[in-house]
C-alpha positions in Angstrom: 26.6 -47.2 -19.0 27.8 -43.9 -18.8 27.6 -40.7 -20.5 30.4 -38.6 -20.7 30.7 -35.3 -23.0 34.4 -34.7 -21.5 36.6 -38.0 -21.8 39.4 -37.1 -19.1 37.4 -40.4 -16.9 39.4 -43.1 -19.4 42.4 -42.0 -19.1 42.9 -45.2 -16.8 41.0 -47.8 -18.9 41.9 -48.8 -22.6 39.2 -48.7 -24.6 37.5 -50.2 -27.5 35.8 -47.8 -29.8 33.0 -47.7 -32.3 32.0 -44.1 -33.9 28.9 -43.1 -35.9 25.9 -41.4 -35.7 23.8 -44.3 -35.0 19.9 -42.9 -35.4 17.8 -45.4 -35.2 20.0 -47.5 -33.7 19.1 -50.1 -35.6 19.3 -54.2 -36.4 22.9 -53.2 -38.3 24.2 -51.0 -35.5 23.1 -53.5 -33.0 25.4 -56.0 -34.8 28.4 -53.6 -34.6 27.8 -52.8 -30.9 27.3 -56.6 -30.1 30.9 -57.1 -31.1 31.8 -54.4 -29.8 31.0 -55.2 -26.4 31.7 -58.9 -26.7 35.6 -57.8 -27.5 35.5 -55.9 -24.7 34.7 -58.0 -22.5 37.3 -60.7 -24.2 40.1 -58.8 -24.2 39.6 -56.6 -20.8 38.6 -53.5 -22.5 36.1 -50.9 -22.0 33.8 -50.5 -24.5 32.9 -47.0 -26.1 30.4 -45.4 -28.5 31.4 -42.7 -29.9 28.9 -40.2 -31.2 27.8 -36.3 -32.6 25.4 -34.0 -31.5 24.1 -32.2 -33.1 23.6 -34.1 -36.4 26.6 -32.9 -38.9 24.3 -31.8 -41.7 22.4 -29.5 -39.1 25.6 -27.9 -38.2 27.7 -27.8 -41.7 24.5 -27.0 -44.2 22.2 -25.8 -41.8 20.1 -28.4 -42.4 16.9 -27.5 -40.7 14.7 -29.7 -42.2 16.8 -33.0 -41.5 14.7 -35.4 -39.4 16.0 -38.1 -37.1 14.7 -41.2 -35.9 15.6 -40.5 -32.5 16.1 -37.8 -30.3 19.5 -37.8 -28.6 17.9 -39.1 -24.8 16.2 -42.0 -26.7 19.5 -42.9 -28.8 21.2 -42.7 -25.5 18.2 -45.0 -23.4 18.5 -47.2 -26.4 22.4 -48.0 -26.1 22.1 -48.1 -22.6 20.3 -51.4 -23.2 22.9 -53.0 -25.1 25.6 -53.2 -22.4 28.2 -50.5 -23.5 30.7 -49.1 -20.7 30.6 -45.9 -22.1 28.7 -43.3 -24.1 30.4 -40.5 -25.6 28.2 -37.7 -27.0 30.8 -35.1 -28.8 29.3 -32.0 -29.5 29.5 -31.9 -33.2 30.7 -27.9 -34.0 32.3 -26.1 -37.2 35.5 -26.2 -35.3 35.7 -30.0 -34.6 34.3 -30.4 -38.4 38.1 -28.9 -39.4 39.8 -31.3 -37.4 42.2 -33.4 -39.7 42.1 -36.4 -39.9 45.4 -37.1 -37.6 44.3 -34.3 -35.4 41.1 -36.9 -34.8 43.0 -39.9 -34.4 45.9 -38.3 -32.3 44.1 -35.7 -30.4 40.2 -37.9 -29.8 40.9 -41.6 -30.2 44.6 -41.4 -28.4 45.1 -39.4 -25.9 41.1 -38.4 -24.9 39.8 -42.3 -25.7 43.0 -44.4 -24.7 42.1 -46.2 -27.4 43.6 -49.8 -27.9 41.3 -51.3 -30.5 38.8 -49.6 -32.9 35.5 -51.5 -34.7 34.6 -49.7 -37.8 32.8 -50.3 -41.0 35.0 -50.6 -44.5 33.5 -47.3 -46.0 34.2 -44.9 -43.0 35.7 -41.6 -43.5 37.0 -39.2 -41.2 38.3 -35.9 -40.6 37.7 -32.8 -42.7 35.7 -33.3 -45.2 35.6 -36.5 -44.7 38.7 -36.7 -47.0 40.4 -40.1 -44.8 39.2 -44.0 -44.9 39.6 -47.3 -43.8 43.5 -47.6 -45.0 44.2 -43.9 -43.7 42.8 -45.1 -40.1 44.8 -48.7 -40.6 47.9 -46.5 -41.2 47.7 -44.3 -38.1 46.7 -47.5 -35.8 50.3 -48.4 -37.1 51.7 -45.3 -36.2 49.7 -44.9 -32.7 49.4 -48.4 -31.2 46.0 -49.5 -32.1 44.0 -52.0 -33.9 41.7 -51.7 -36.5 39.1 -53.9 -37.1 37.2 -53.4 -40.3 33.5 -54.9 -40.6 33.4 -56.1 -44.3 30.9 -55.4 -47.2 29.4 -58.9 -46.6 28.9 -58.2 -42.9 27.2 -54.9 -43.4 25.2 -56.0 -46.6 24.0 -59.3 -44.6 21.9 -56.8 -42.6 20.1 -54.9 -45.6 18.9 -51.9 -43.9 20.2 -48.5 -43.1 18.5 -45.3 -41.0 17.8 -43.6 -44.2 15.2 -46.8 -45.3 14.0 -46.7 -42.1 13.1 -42.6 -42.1 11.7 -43.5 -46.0 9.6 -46.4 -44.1 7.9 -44.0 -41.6 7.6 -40.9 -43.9 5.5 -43.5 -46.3 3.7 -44.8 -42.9 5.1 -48.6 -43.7 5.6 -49.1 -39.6 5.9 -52.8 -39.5 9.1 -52.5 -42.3 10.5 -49.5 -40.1 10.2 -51.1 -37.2 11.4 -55.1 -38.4 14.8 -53.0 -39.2 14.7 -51.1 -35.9 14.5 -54.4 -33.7 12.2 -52.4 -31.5 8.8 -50.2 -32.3 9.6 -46.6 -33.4 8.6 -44.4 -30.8 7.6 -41.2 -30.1 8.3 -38.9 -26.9 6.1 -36.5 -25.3 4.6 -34.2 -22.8 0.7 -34.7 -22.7 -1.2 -31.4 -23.3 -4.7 -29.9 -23.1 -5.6 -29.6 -26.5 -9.7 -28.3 -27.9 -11.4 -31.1 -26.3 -13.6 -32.3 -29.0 -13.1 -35.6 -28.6 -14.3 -36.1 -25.4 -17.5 -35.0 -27.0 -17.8 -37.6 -29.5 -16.6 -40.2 -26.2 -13.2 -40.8 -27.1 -11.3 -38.3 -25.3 -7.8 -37.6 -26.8 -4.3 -37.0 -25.2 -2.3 -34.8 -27.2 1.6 -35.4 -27.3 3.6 -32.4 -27.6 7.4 -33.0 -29.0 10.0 -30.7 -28.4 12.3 -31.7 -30.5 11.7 -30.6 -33.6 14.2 -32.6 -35.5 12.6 -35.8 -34.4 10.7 -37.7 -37.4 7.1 -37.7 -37.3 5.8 -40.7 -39.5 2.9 -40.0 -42.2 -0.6 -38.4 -40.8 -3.1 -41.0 -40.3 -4.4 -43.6 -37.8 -2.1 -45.8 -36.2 -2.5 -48.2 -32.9 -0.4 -47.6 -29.9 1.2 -48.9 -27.3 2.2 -47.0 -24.0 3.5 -47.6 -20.3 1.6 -46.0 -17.6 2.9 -46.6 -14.3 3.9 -49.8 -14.9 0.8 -50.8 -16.9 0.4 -51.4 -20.6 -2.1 -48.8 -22.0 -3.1 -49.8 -25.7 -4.6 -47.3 -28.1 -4.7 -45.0 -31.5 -3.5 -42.2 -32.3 -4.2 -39.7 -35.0 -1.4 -37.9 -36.7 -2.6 -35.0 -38.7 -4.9 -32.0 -38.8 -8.0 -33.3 -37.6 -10.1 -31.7 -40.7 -13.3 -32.7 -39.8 -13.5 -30.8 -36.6 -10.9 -28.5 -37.1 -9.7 -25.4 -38.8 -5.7 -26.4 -37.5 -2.8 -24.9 -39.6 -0.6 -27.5 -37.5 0.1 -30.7 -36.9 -1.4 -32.6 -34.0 -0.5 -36.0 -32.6 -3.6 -37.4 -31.0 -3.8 -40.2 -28.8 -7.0 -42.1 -27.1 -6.3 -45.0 -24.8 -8.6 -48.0 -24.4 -10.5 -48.6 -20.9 -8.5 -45.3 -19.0 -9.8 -42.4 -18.0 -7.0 -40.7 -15.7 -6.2 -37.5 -16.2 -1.8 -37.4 -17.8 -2.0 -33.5 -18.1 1.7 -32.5 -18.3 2.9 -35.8 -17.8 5.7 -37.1 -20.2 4.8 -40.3 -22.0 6.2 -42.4 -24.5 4.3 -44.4 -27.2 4.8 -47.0 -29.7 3.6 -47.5 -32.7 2.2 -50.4 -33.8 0.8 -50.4 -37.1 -1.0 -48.2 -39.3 -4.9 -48.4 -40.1 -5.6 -45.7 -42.6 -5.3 -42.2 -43.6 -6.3 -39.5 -42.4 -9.9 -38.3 -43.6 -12.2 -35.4 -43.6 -16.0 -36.9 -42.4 -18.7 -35.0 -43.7 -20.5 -34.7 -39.9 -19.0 -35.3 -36.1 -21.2 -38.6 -36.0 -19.4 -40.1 -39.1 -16.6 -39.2 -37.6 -17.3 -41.3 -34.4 -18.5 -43.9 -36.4 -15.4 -44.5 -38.3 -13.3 -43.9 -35.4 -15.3 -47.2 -33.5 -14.4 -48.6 -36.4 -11.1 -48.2 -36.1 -11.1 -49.4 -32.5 -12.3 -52.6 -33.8 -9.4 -53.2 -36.1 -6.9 -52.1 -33.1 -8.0 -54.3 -30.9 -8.3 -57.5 -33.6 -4.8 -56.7 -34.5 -3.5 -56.6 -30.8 -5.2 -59.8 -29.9 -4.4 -61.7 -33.1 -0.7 -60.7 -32.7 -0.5 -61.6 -29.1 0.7 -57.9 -28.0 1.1 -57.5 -24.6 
């Protein structure tokens, strides 16, 4: 796959085209991109994702508290696995926002995409203020020498599940429903920073994850078991999303992690983990030992869960 942000490389290659936001990339926009690809290769096309960044809503209402599932490097690590030619990140501004809905077609799809076939869903719109639709994109493939091929209610509503369930999912801390629509386990994205120390003195010596993004979706504080890759070796774990009130007097929000049987110092090192499932809320303990004790507890559970699932 590549990425391209300018689109003058397919000017040699017709193309098949699906657009959308695509957080999450989810079980539904797997679906589309599966047939997107599969046409492509079919009828000798290249396939193409087309999608904005930033999100719309951060751009036209300033949106700052809008949360995605993924950051724009994990959307774009996530399509890479599904066998797309190309990705096309458009940098969504005010100015492209008042492109008509012609000046899309005619100007994006034709003459930037070569576009020969387009895959979309029946209730897209398009162009400013989103005023054009299915029939409007039908009538200017007519007019410019493309195909349109609409994905139907039934095909969209087979797959019950949307990126705005999946963000309700994870703000409720329901992982396994989040992550049964997502195909994959939701992740989170890091660099590993010093943080107080405390745990090491309770013998479970944390990791803190610092995200930069801060548009990316954190799921519900509480205690949740991990999963990470370390040099090629599965590290398994829990990790504490919150403000860590029994030993703490924090005003923000830390993402704690402790990893099972390792002890090598990640300082600075960026790391990726997956979340599991959730155990419990977070909780205020009346001392630092029933703190430890509950958190032993907890190691218990995560390690009964990742045996009895078979997690490797």
């Amino acid at each position: 796959m590549k990425i391209i942000e300018s689109f003058q490389n397919l000017n040699s290659h017709k193309t098949i085209v699906t657009i959308g936001t695509f957080d999450g990339v989810h079980i539904g926009h797997q679906k589309i991109i599966e047939r997107l690809v599969n046409t492509a290769k079919q009828e000798n096309l290249k396939s193409v994702v087309l999608t904005f960044f930033p999100h719309p809503r951060m751009v036209l209402q300033k949106d700052a508290n809008i949360k995605l599932i993924n950051t724009i490097e994990e959307r774009s690590n996530i399509l890479n696995q599904l066998g797309i030619d190309y990705l096309c990140i458009k940098k969504f501004t005010k100015a492209f926002s008042r492109l008509s809905a012609e000046e899309f077609v005619a100007d994006i799809l034709v003459k930037q995409l070569n576009i020969k076939k387009i895959i979309i869903g029946y209730d897209h719109h398009f162009g400013r203020n989103r005023s054009a639709n299915i029939n409007d994109l039908k009538r200017f493939g007519e007019t410019y020498n493309f195909e349109v091929e609409e994905i139907s209610a039934q095909d969209i509503n087979d797959v019950s599940v949307s990126s705005t369930k999946i963000r309700t999912a994870l703000e409720e801390g329901d992982i396994e429903t989040a992550n049964s629509f997502l195909g994959t386990n939701f992740m989170l994205h890091g660099k590993v920073t010093k943080g107080k120390g405390l745990g090491k003195t309770i013998h479970f010596p944390t990791a803190n994850i610092d995200i930069a993004e801060n548009y990316k979706l954190i799921p519900k504080q509480g205690v949740y078991v991990v999963r990470a890759t370390y040099k090629n070796q599965a590290l398994f774990g829990m990790m504490n999303i919150g403000m860590n009130p029994t030993i703490s007097d924090n005003t923000k929000q830390t993402i704690e992690v402790h990893f099972f049987n390792f002890n090598e110092n990640i300082y600075d090192e960026n790391i990726t983990v997956e979340i599991l499932t959730r155990i419990r809320d977070e909780q205020k303990f009346e001392s630092l030992e029933a703190l430890k004790k509950q958190i032993e507890k907890d190691k218990i559970i995560a390690l009964q869960y990742i045996t009895q699932n078979n997690i490797e």
